[in-house]
N, C-alpha and C positions, 0 to 999 in steps of 0.2 A: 613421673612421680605417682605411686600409689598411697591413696590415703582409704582409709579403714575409716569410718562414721558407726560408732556401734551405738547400734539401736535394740532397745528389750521392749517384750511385751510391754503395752501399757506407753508407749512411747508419746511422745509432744512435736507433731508432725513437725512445727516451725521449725523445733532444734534442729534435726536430720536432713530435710528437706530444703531450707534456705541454705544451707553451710553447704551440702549437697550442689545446690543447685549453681550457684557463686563459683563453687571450686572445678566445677566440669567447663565450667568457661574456658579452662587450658586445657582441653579434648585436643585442639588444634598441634600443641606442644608437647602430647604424649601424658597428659597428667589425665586421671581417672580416680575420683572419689565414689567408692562402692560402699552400701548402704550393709553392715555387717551386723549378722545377729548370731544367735545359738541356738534357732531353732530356723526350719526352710520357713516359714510362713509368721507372721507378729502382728499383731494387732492394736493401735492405736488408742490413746485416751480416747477419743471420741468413736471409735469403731470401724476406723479404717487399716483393712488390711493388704498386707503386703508381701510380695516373696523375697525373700533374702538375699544380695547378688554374691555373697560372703559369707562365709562361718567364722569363727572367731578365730579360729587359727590363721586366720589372714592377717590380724591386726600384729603379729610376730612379726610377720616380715614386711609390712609398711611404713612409708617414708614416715606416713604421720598419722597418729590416731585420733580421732575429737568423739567424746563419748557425750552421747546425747543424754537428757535425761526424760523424766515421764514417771508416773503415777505409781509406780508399781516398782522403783529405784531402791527401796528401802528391804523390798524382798530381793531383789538379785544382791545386795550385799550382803544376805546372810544365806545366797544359795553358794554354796560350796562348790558344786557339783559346775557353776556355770562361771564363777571367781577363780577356776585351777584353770579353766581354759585361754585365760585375758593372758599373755604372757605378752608382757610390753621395757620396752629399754629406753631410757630418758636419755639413756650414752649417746644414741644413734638417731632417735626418734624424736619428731617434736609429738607434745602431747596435751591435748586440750581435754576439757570437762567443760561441759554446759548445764546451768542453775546446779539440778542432782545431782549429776554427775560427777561433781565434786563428790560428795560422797563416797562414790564407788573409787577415785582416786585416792580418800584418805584411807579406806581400807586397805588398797594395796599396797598402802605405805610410800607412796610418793609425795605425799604433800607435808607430811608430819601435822605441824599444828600452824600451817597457814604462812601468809594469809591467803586466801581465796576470796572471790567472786562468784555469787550464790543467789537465786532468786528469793525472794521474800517470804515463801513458805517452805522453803529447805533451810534456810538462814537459822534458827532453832534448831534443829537437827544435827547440823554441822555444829553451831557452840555447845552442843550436849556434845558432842564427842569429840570435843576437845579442839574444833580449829578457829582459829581465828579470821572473822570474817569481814570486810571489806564494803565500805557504802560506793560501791564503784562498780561500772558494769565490764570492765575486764582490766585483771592483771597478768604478767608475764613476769617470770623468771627464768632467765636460761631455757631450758629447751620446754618448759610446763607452763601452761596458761589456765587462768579458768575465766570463766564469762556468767553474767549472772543477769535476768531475765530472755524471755524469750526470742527477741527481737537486736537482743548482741549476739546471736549466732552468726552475724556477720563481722565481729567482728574476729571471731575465732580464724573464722575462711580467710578475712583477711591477712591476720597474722601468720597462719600457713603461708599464703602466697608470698609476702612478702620475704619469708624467711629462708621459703625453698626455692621461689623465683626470686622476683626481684618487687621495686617500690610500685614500679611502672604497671607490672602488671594485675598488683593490688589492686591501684584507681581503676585501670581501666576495668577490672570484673565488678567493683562498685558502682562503676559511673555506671554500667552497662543494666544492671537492676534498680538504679535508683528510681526514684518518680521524677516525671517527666518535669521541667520546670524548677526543680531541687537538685538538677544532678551533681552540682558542680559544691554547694554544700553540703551536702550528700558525702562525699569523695571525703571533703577537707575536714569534719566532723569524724569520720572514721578512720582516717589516718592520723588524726591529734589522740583520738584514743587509742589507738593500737600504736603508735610509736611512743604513747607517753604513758604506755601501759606496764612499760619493762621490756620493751623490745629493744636489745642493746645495738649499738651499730653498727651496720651491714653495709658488704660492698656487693652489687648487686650481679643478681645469677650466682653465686657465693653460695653451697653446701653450709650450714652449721655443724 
């Protein structure tokens, strides 16, 4: 499985880098979440930068896309130039937004007017343009998810694995990053959101 993580300037390392880091757990199994942007080089809210392992024309042809968000969300939805490149299929693809990144989803017109899961200072942003927004930190429908604070970018990972692997292999990439002492809560806490998030019923290892 290749999954696409697009990250833009201005980026919120946790989105990228947790969802990232969770989903590379199935290296072993052939699966590779690459860190995609629109420029070789991007730079971080806090000023960490990075090389791209992706351009965005990768996220075309990936299993799944989870678009991160960051500081700077509200210009990439009115650059033009960098919104013709996203070219994404909800037919084939699963596809996530994290906090802002809802945004950049309703612009492309996959979300319509909601609902979605949005961090707390995009939440305004999204009901100015019309979507309806969610006191929840992630929902699903069908093949679209969104997730809303920083630290539910696990649950997005999650609901990849689970949709393109299996249940099994969900806990086991949570169990394996929980805190130490927690794991086992950890696990059962994110799989009650992500199965009770709109994630419909799977048989597992099962394509969507």
């Amino acid at each position: 499985m290749q999954i696409a993580i697009l990250t833009f300037d201005g980026f919120n390392e946790l989105d990228s880098f947790v969802a990232s880091a969770i989903l590379n757990r199935m290296r072993s199994k052939g699966w590779k979440a690459s860190i995609t942007c629109p420029t070789a080089q991007v730079t971080s809210m806090n000023g960490v930068t990075i090389q791209a392992e992706q351009s965005l024309d990768f996220a075309a042809s990936a299993d799944a896309v989870l678009i991160g968000s960051g500081m700077k969300t509200r210009e990439v939805v009115r650059d033009r130039s960098v919104l013709d490149q996203i070219r994404l299929d909800p037919m084939r693809q699963l596809i996530g937004a994290q906090c802002s990144g809802a945004l950049l989803l309703a612009k492309l017109g996959w979300i319509g007017e909601g609902p979605v899961c949005t961090d707390l200072t995009t939440k305004p942003w999204a009901i100015e343009a019309g979507v309806r927004v969610l006191e929840k930190p992630f929902h699903a429908e069908g093949h679209i998810a969104t997730a809303g604070g920083c630290l539910a970018s696990q649950y997005l990972a999650a609901w990849v694995l689970a949709k393109l692997g299996s249940e099994d292999d969900a806990r086991a990439a949570i169990h394996y990053v929980a805190p130490v002492g927690e794991k086992e809560s950890y696990v059962a806490r994110a799989m009650e959101v992500v199965l009770g998030g709109g994630l419909p019923a799977f048989r597992t290892g099962v394509r969507c």
